[in-house]
N, C-alpha and C positions, 0 to 999 in steps of 0.2 A: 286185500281181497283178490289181487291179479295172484297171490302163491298160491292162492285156493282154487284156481282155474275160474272165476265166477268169470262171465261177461259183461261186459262193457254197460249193458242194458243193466243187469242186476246192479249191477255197481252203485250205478246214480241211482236205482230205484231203491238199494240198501241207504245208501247216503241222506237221500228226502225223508224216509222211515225214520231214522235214526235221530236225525234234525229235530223232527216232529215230536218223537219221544220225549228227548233230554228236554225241550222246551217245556213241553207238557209236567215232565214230574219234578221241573228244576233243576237237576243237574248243573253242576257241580256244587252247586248252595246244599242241597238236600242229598244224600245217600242215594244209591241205588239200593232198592230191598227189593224183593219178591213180594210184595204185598203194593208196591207202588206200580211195579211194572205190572202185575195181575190188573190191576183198578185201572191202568193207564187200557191194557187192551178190551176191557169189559166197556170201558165209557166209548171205545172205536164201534162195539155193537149194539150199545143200549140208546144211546145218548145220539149217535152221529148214522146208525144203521145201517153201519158198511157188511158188506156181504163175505159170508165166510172164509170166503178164496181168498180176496182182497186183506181180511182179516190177516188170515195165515202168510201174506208176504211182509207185512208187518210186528208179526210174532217173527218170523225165521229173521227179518232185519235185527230184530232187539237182542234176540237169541247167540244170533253171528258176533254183534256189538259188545255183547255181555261176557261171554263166553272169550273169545279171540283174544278183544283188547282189552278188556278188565280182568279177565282173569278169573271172573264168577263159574266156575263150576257146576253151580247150583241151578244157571241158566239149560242148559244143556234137557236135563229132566224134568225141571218144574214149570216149562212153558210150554204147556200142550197145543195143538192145531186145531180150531174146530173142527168139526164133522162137516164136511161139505157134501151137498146133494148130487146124486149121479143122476145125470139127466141123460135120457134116451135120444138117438136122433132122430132128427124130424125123416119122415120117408115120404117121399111122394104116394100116391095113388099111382094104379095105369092111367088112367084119362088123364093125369095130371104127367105123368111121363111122356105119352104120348104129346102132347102141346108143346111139353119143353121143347123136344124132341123135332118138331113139325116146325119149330121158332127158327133154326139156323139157316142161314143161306146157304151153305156150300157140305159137300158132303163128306169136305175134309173135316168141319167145325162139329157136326154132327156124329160124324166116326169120334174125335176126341172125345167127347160128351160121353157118350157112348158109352164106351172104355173108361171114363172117369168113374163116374154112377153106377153101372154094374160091375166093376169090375175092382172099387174101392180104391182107384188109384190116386193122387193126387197131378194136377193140372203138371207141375214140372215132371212127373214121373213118366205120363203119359205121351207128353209133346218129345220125352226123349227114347222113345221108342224104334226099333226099327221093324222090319220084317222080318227077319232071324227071329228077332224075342219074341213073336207069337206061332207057337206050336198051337196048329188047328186040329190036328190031328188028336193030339191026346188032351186040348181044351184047356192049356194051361199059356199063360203067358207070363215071361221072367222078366224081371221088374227092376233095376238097377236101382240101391236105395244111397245115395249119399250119405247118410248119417251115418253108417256103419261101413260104407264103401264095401257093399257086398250084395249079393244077389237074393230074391226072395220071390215064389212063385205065386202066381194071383189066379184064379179059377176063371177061363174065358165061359161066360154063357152062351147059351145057347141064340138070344138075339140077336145077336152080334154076326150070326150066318146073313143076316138082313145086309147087313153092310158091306 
């Protein structure tokens, strides 16, 4: 799993999946078939009513398992992901922004906030900010993003003049 780049976290979390499986449809007493692993992942949603997300980290474990180390081929295609629900995020109201808003002591905690929430940043993103990287002027503020070790511009609002 480490030549495939997975992480530390996937690891164990393929590991437990995996475990679960082979216990479930027997292993190594009983074959692996597509007809056992299908029934092993249906009884995860009919039977035990784990939620489709959750589902699909335990299809891509059986998938990995199947595929990798056995050799099945057949894994790869014939174990599809449920459909998972795209949930909308919650948004405050203004009277409800305002309160958040009115809750901080200091007006540095309140400027982060600020800049989080309107401005989509995330709390590390924000807290590494300098004065350079907000152009007031043209309303943009540039955003250093770790994951990609590169930069990305974020729309300063108009609010944020309060600050």
């Amino acid at each position: 799993m480490q030549l495939h780049g997975l992480s530390v976290h996937t690891q164990e979390a393929y590991e437990r999946h995996v475990r679960r499986f082979l216990d479930d449809t027997g292993y190594p007493k009983k074959p692996v078939s597509l007809k056992r692993t299908k029934k092993y992942l249906l009884k995860l949603v009919r039977q035990e009513g784990m939620n489709p997300s959750t589902r699909n980290q335990h299809a891509a474990a059986v998938r990995f398992f199947l595929s990798k180390t056995l050799g099945k081929d057949w894994a790869k295609d014939k174990i599809p992901n449920s459909r998972t629900e795209k949930k909308l995020p919650e948004v405050l109201n203004g009277a409800e922004i305002i309160r958040l808003m009115r809750s901080f002591d200091s007006q540095r905690q309140k400027t982060v906030a600020m800049l989080c929430y309107g401005a989509g940043l995330r709390v590390s993103e924000a807290i590494c900010l300098t004065v350079k990287d907000i152009d007031s002027e043209s309303g943009v503020i540039h955003v250093y993003h770790y994951f990609t070790d590169g930069f990305a511009a974020s729309i300063l609002f108009e609010c944020f003049d309060a600050v």
